[in-house]
C-alpha positions in Angstrom: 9.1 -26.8 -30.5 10.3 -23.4 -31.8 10.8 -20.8 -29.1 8.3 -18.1 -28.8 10.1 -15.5 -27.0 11.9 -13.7 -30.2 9.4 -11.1 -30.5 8.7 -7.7 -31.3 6.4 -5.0 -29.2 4.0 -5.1 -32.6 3.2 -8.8 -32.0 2.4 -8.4 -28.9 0.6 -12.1 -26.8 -2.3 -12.2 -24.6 -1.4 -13.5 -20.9 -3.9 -14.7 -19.0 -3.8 -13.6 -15.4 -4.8 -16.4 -12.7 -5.2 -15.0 -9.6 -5.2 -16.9 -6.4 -5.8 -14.2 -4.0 -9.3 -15.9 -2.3 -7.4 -19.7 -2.4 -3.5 -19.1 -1.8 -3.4 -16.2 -0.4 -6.1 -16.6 2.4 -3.9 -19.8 3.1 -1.2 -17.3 4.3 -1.8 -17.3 8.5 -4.1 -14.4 10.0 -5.3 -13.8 6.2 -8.8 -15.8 6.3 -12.0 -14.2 5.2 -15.6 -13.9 5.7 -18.2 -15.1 2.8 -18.8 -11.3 2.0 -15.3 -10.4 2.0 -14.5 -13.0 -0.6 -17.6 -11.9 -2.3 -16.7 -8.2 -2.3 -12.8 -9.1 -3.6 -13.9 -12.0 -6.3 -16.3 -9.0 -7.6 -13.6 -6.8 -7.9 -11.2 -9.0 -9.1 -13.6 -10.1 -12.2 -14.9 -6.2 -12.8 -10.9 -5.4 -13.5 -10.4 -8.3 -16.1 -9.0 -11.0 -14.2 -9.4 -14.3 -16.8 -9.2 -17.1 -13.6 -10.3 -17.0 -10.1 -9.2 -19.8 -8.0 -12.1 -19.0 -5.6 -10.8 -21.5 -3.0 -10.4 -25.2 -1.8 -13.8 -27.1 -1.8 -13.5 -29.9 -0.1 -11.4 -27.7 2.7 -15.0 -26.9 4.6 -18.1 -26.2 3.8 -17.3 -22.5 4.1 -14.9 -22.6 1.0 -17.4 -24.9 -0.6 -20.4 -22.5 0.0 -17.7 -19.5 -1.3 -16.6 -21.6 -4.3 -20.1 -22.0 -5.2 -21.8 -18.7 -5.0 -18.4 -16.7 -6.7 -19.0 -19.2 -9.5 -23.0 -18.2 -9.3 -21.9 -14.4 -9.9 -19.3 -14.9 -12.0 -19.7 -12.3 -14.8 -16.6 -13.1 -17.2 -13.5 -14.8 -14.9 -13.2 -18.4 -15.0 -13.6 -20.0 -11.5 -11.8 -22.5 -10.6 -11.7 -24.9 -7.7 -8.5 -26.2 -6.1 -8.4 -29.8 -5.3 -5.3 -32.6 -4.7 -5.5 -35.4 -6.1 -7.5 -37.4 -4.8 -11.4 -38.3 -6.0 -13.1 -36.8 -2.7 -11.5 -33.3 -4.0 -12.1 -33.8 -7.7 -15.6 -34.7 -6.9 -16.2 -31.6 -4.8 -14.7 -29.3 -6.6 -16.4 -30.0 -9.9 -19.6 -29.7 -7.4 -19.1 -26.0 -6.5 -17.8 -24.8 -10.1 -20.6 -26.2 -11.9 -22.6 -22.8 -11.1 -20.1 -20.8 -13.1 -20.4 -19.5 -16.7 -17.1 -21.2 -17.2 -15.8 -23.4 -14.5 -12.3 -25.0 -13.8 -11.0 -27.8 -11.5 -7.2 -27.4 -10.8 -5.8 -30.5 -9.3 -2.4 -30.9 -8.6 0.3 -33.7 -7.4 3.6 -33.5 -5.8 6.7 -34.6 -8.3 10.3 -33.8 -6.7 12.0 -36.3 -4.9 12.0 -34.8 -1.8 8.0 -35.2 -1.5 7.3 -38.4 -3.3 9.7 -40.2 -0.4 8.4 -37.8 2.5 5.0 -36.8 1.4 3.7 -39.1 -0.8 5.5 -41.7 0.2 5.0 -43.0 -3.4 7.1 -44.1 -6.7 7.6 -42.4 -9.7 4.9 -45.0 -11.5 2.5 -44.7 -8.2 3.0 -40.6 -8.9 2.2 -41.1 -12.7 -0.5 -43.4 -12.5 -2.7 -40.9 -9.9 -2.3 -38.3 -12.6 -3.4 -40.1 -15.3 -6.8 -40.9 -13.0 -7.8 -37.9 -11.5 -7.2 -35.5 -14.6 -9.3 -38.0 -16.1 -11.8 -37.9 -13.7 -11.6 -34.0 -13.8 -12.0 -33.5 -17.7 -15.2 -36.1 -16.8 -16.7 -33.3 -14.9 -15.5 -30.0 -16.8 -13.7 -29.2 -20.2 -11.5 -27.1 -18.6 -9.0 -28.8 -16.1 -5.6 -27.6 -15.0 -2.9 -29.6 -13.8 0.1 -28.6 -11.4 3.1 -30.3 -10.5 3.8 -29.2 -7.2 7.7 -28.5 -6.3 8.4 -28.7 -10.5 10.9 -26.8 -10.0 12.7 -29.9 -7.5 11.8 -32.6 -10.0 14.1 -34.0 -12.4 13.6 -32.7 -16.3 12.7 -36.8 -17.6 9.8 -37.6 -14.9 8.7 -33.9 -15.3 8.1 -34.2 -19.2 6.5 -37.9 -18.3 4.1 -36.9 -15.7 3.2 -33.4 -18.0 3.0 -35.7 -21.4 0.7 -37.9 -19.2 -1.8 -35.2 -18.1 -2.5 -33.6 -21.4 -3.1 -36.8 -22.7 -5.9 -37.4 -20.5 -7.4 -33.8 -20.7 -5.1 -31.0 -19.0 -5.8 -27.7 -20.7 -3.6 -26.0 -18.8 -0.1 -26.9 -16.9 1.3 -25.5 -14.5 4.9 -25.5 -13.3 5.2 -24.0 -9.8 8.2 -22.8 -7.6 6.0 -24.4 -5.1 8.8 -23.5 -2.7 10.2 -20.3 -4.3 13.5 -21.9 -4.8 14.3 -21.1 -8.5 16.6 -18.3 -10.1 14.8 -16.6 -13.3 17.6 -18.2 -15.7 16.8 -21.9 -14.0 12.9 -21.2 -14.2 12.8 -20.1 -18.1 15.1 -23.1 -19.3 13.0 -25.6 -17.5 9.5 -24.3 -19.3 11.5 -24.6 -22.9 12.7 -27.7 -22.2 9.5 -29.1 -21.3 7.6 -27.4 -24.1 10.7 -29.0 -26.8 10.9 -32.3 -25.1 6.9 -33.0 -24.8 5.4 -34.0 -28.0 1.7 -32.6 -27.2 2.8 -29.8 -25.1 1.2 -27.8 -28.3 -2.3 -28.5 -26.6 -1.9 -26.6 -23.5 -1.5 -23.1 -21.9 1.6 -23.6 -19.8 1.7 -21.9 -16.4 3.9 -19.9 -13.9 3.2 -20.1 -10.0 5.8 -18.6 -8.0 6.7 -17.8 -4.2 8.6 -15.4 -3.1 10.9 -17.1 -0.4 14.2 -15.9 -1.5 12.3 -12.4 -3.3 12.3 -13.8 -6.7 8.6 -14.3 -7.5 8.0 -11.5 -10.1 11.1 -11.9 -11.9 10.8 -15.6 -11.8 7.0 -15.1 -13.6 8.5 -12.9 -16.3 11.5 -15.3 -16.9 8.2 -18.4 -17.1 7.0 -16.4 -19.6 10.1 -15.4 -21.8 9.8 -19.5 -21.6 6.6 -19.7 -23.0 4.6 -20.1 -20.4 1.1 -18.2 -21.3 -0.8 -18.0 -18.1 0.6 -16.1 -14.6 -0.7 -17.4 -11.5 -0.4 -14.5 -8.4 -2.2 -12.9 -5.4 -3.1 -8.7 -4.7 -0.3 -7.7 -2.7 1.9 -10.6 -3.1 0.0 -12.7 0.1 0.4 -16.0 0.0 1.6 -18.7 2.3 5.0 -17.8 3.9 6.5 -15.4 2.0 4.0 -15.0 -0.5 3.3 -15.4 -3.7 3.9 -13.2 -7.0 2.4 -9.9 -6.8 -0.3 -9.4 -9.3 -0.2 -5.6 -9.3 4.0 -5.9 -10.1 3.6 -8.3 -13.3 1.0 -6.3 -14.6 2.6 -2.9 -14.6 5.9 -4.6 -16.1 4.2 -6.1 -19.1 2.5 -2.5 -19.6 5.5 -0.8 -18.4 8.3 -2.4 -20.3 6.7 -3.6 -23.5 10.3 -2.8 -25.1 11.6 -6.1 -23.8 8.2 -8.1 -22.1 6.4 -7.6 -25.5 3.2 -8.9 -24.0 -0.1 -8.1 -23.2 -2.9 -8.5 -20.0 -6.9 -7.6 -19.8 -6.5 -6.1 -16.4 -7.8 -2.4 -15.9 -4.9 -1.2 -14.7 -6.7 1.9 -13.1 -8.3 -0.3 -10.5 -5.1 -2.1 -8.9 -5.3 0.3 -6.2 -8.5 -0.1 -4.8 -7.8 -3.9 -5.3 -4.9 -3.7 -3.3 -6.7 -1.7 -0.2 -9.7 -4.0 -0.2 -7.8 -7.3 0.1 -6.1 -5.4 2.3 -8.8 -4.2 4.8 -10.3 -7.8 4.1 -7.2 -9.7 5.4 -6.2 -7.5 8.2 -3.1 -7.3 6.2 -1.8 -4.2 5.4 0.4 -2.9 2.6 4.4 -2.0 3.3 5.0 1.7 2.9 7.7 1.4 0.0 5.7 -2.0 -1.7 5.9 -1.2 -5.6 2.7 -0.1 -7.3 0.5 -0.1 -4.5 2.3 1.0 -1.2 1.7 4.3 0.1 5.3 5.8 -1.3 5.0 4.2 -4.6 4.6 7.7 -6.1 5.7 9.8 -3.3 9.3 12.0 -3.2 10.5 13.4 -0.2 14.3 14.3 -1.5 14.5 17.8 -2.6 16.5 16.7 -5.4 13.9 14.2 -6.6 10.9 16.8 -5.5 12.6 19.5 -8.1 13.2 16.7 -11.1 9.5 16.0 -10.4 8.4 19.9 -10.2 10.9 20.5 -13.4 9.3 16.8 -15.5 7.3 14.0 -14.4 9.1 11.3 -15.8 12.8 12.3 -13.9 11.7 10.0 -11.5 8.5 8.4 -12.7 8.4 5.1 -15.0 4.4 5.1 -14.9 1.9 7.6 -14.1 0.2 7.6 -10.9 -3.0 7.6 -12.5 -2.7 4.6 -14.7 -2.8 2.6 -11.1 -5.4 4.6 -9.9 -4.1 6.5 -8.0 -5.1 10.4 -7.8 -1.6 12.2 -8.2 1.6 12.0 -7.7 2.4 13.1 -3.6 5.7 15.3 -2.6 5.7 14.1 1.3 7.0 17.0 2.8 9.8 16.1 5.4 13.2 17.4 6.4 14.8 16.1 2.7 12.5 18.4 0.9 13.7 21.6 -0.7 12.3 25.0 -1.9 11.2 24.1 -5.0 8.8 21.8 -3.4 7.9 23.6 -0.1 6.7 27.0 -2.9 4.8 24.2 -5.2 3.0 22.6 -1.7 1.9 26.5 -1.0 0.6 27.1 -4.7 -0.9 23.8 -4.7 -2.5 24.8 -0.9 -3.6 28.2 -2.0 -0.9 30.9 -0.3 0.9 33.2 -2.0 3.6 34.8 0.3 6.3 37.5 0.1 10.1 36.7 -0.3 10.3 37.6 3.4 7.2 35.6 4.5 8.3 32.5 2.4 11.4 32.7 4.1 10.6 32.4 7.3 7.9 30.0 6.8 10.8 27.8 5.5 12.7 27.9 8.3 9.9 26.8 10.3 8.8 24.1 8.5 12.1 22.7 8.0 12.5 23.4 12.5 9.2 21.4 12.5 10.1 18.6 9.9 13.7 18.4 12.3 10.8 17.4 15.3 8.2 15.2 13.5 8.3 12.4 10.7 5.9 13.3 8.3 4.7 16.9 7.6 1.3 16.7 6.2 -0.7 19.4 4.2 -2.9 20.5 7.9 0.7 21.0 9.5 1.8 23.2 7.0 -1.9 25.2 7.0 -1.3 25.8 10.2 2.8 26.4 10.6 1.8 29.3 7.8 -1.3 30.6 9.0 0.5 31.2 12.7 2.9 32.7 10.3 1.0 35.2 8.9 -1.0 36.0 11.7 2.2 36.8 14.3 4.1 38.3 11.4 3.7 41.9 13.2 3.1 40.6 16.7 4.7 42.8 19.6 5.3 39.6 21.6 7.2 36.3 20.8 7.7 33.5 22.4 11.9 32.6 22.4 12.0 29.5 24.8 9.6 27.5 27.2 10.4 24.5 30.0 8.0 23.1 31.5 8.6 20.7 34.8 5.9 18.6 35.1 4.6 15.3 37.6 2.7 13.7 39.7 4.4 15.5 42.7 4.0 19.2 41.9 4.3 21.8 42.0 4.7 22.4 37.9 6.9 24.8 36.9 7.0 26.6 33.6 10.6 28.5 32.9 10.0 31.0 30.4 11.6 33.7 27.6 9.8 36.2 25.9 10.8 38.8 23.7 8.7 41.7 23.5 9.5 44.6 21.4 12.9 44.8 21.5 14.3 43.4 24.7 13.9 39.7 26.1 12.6 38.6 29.6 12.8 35.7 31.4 10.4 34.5 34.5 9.7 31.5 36.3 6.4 30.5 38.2 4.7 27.7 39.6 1.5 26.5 38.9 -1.8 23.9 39.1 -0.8 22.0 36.6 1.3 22.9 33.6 -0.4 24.8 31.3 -1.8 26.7 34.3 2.2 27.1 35.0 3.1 28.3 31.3 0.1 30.6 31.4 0.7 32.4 34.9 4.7 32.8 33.5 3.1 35.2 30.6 0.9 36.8 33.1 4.0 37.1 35.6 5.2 38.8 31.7 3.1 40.8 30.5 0.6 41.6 33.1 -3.2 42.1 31.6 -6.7 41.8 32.8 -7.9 39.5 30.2 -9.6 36.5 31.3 -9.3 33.3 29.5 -12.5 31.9 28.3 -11.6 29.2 25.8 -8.8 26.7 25.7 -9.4 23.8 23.9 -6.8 21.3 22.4 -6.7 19.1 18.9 -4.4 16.7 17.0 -3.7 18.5 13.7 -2.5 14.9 12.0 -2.2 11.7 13.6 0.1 9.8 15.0 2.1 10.3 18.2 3.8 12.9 16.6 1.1 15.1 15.8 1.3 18.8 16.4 -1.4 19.9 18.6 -3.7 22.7 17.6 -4.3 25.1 21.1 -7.2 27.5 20.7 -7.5 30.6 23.4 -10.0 32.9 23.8 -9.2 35.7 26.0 -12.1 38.6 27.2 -10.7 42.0 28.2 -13.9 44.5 28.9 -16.2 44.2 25.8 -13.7 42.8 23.4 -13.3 39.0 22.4 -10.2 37.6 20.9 -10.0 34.3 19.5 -6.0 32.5 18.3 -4.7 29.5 17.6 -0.8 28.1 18.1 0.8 24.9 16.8 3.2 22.7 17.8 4.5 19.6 18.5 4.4 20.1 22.0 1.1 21.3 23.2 2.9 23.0 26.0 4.3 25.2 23.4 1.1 25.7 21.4 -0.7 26.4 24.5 1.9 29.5 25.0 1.7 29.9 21.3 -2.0 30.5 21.2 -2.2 32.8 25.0 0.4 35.0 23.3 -1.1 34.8 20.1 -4.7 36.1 21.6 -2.8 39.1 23.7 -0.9 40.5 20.9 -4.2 40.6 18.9 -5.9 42.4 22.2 -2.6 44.8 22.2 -3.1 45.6 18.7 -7.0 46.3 18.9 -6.1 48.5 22.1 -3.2 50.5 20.0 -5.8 51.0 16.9 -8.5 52.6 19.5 -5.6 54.5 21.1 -4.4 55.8 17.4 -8.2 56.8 17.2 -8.7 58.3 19.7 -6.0 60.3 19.5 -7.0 61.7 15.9 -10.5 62.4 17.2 -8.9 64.8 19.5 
């Protein structure tokens, strides 16, 4: 046959997506579902243009038969399929539960290579072929539309290969499929085997070939693409990548090649894109299984820059550092994690984009804080920055500062807090004992800065999770009639708690000052 892989981005072919999510990749340990969850994900998977659902293995229980049956039931436009081996039990079964669908499949499959005909199968080469040739026949009995899979292809001699695939579409496979049942194959290996099947079988014409890759030696993807530069016209893979060991091919990464590099994959898909987001989290929060951080596409830094130098090529033009849009994956914008990497450029845009507008002088020294606090914590999110500003602004003009705080702290006691302050212009230093520390750090600013002011309010809060979090202190101190609320931040809540007491008395010392200023007018 002539090769079908010369072609230009204008002639563009349909691939049809297969995914195996609900059958392979619940067979991964810890992944199984419940009926609704496999519901909820065979919905989503047909709403976002998925052509076949392999919805599970029938004759497995009958929880997967049950499954099988009602995904076919609401099937709106996917094919479902059913997996079953070959054996007439399976065949049987599975053509039981897909009968329901608007278009139904039965996907049987056989093992091939050497290696599991003598300690699997424990059959011949003849044995091998003549099961094929009777249980795809049974199968295209029950349903027009029957796949066929040689399982380990990629382990199986070329001759007995084109045999056993010759075989199967003779009898009624409409599609064939060609796994790296043990993810064994390089791409270069896996694309000459599909032409030299499609060349060497004389009816291979009268089925959709097949790519079904796992990801043992992290070639899954790139095996798929180098299937279909073969001519292979169907892509079998899971959300996520989960599969049994190390998974199978990721359906959100072959997608967003094809749409990404249509220079040299000049191919096409039906899947919406927009929606492999959500996809990914609910199979996610349905398995238990959660994405990696840096997982392409879908993981929670697939668009995020914490380097300054990427953050200011982003700032400066999207596509520095960008080969797809956040949004075409559905996901809301591009995010500059703020950490200790980050630079100017991208603290000033993560201000604009909160709302503040500062001075040269408050910017400054906002900066230096926030790169002090990204120094002490992993991740700075947008509530650590509120508040690393809004103290900020609000002890810009304070009278007292707090320069350092150690605290001793344990079950033996006493505590004692150790502690600098500078006030106007000079810096004192006091230690003091205490019930407890925070009663020790607060007793060290009233050893201080001695006032009358009683503390009403102190209550403490996690800014961000994690156990890195800053803690939020709020005080509110009383002096007489007047009532001052404040807030501090920091990692330590010892800190914050001195922080927010300071905080509170240099907004009762500057409320004194005012009346002292007017009463001194008014005389």
């Amino acid at each position: 046959m002539t090769d079908q892989t010369a072609r230009t981005p204008s002639s563009s072919e349909r691939v049809l997506i297969f995914d195996t999510t609900l059958r392979d990749g619940e067979q991964c340990p810890g992944a199984t579902m419940t009926l609704e969850e496999k519901l909820a994900v065979a919905e989503m998977l047909d709403a976002m243009g998925v052509d076949v659902i392999e919805a599970g293995f029938p004759i497995a229980s009958n929880g997967d038969f049950e499954a099988v049956a009602e995904i076919a039931r609401r099937s709106k436009s996917a094919v479902i399929a059913g997996l079953a081996r070959a054996i007439p039990a399976d065949i049987a079964r599975a053509g039981e539960a897909v009968r329901f669908a608007r278009r139904g499949r039965i996907h049987t499959f056989v093992s091939t290579s050497p290696i599991h005909l003598a300690h699997q199968m424990r059959k011949t080469e003849d044995e091998v072929l003549e099961i094929v040739l009777k249980t795809v026949a049974q199968a295209r009995d029950l349903v027009e539309d029957v796949e066929w899979s040689a399982m380990d292809a990629t382990r199986t001699p070329i001759d007995y290969l084109c045999r056993c695939v010759e075989a199967a579409i003779r009898v009624g496979a409409t599609t064939i499929n060609l796994p790296d049942t043990v993810g064994y194959a390089t791409p270069e290996e896996y694309r000459a085997m599909f032409r030299a099947v499609r060349e060497r079988v004389p009816n291979s014409d009268k089925a959709v070939f097949s790519v079904h890759c796992h990801n043992d030696l992290g070639l899954a993807v790139a095996n798929s693409l180098a299937g279909i530069e073969g001519g292979a016209r169907q892509i079998e893979c899971t959300i996520n990548g989960i599969g049994e060991r190390a998974g199978n091919a990721a359906l959100e990464e072959i997608v967003m090649a094809i749409k990404t590099r249509g220079d040299v994959l000049p191919y096409e898909t039906g899947i919406d894109t927009t929606q492999l987001v959500r996809a990914s989290k609910l199979v996610a929060g349905a398995t238990h299984f959660p994405v990696q951080y840096n997982k392409a596409i879908v993981g929670r830094n697939a668009f995020a820059h914490e380097s300054g130098i990427h953050q200011d090529g982003m700032l400066k033009n999207q596509t520095t550092y960008e080969i797809m849009t956040p949004e075409s994956v559905g996901v809301h914008k591009t995010s500059l994690v703020m950490g200790k990497h980050s630079g100017r450029a991208a603290f000033r845009s993560k201000l604009d984009d909160m709302g503040y507008r500062l001075s040269d002088n408050q910017f400054q020294d906002a900066f230096e804080r926030f790169k002090a606090l990204a120094d002490r914590k992993k991740h700075v999110y947008d509530e650590d920055i509120e508040a690393l500003v809004d103290e900020n602004l609000a002890t810009a003009h304070d009278r007292i500062r707090l320069v350092s705080l150690t605290v001793v702290a344990g079950t033996r006691g006493p505590q004692r807090a150790t502690m600098k302050l500078a006030i106007e212009d000079r810096v004192v230093t006091e230690e003091v004992d205490g019930n407890g520390p925070v009663d020790a750090v607060f007793n060290a600013i009233q050893a201080l800065v001695p006032h009358e002011a009683s503390l009403e309010l102190y209550d403490v809060h996690a800014v961000t999770g994690g156990s890195d979090a800053q803690a939020e202190v709020s005080v509110r101190l009383r002096q007489d009639d007047r009532i001052v609320t404040a807030r501090g931040a920091d990692p330590d809540t010892l800190v914050a708690s001195a922080k927010a007491y300071l905080a509170a008395l240099n907004k009762l010392m500057a409320g004194a000052s005012r009346l002292h200023a007017q009463h001194a007018a008014a005389e």
